[in-house]
C-alpha positions in Angstrom: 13.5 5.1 -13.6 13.4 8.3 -11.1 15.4 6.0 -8.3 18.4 5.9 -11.1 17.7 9.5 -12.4 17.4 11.2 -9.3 20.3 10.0 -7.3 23.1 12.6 -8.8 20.8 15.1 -7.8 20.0 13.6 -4.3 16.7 12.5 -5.7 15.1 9.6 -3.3 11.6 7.9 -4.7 9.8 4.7 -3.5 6.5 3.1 -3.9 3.9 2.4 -1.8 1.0 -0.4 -2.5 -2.1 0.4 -0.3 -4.5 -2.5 0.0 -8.1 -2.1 1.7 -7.5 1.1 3.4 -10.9 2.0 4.8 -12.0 4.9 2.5 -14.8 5.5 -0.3 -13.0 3.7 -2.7 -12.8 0.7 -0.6 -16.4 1.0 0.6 -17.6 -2.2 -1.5 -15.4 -4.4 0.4 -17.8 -4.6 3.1 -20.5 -5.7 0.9 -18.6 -8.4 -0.8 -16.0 -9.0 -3.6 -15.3 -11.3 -6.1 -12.2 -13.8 -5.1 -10.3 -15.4 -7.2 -12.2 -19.3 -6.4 -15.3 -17.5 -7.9 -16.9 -16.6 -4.6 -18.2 -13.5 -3.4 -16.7 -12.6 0.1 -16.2 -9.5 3.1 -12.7 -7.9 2.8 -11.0 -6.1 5.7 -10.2 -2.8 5.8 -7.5 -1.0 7.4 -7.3 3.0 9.1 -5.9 5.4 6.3 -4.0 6.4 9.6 -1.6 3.7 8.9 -0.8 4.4 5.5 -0.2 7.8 6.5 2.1 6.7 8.8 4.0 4.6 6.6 4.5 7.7 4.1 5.6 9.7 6.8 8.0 7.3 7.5 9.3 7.0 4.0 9.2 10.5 3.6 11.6 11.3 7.1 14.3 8.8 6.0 17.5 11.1 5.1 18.9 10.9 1.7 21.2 8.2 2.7 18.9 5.6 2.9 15.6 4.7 1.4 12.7 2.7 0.9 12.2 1.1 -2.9 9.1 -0.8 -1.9 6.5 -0.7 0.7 3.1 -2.5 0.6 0.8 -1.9 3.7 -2.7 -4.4 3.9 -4.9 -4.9 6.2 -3.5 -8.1 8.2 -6.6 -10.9 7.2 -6.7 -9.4 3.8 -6.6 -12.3 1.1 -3.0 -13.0 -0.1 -1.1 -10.2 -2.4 -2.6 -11.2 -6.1 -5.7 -12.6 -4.8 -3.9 -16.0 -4.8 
């Protein structure tokens, strides 16, 4: 694991999960997706700004502290896991 590996080195890593960020990838969501009751349904999308953002911030902290995990979403998105 890079977080173990890296810290005698004063190597910092963390992970971001992106969900929905408004980009080509994510263009279907406006048409519909499959849900996990079967049904076919809009997403929401969020600005890519945001997940920029939230890199930037992860990438500013100084090598005293750090961020393992970060997940950015749109708000209304369904539930993490499609539950």
């Amino acid at each position: 694991m890079t977080s173990l590996d890296g810290r005698k080195y004063d190597i910092a890593c963390g992970q971001i999960d992106i969900g929905n960020a408004a980009t080509e990838m994510a263009e279907r969501m406006k048409k519909g997706v499959p849900q996990a009751n079967g049904t076919i349904a809009l997403e929401p999308t969020m600005d890519p700004a945001d997940v920029a953002r939230a890199v930037v911030y992860m990438a500013s902290l100084p090598l005293d502290a750090n961020v393992q995990f970060m997940t950015v979403m749109a708000t209304k998105m369904p539930f993490i896991g499609r539950g």
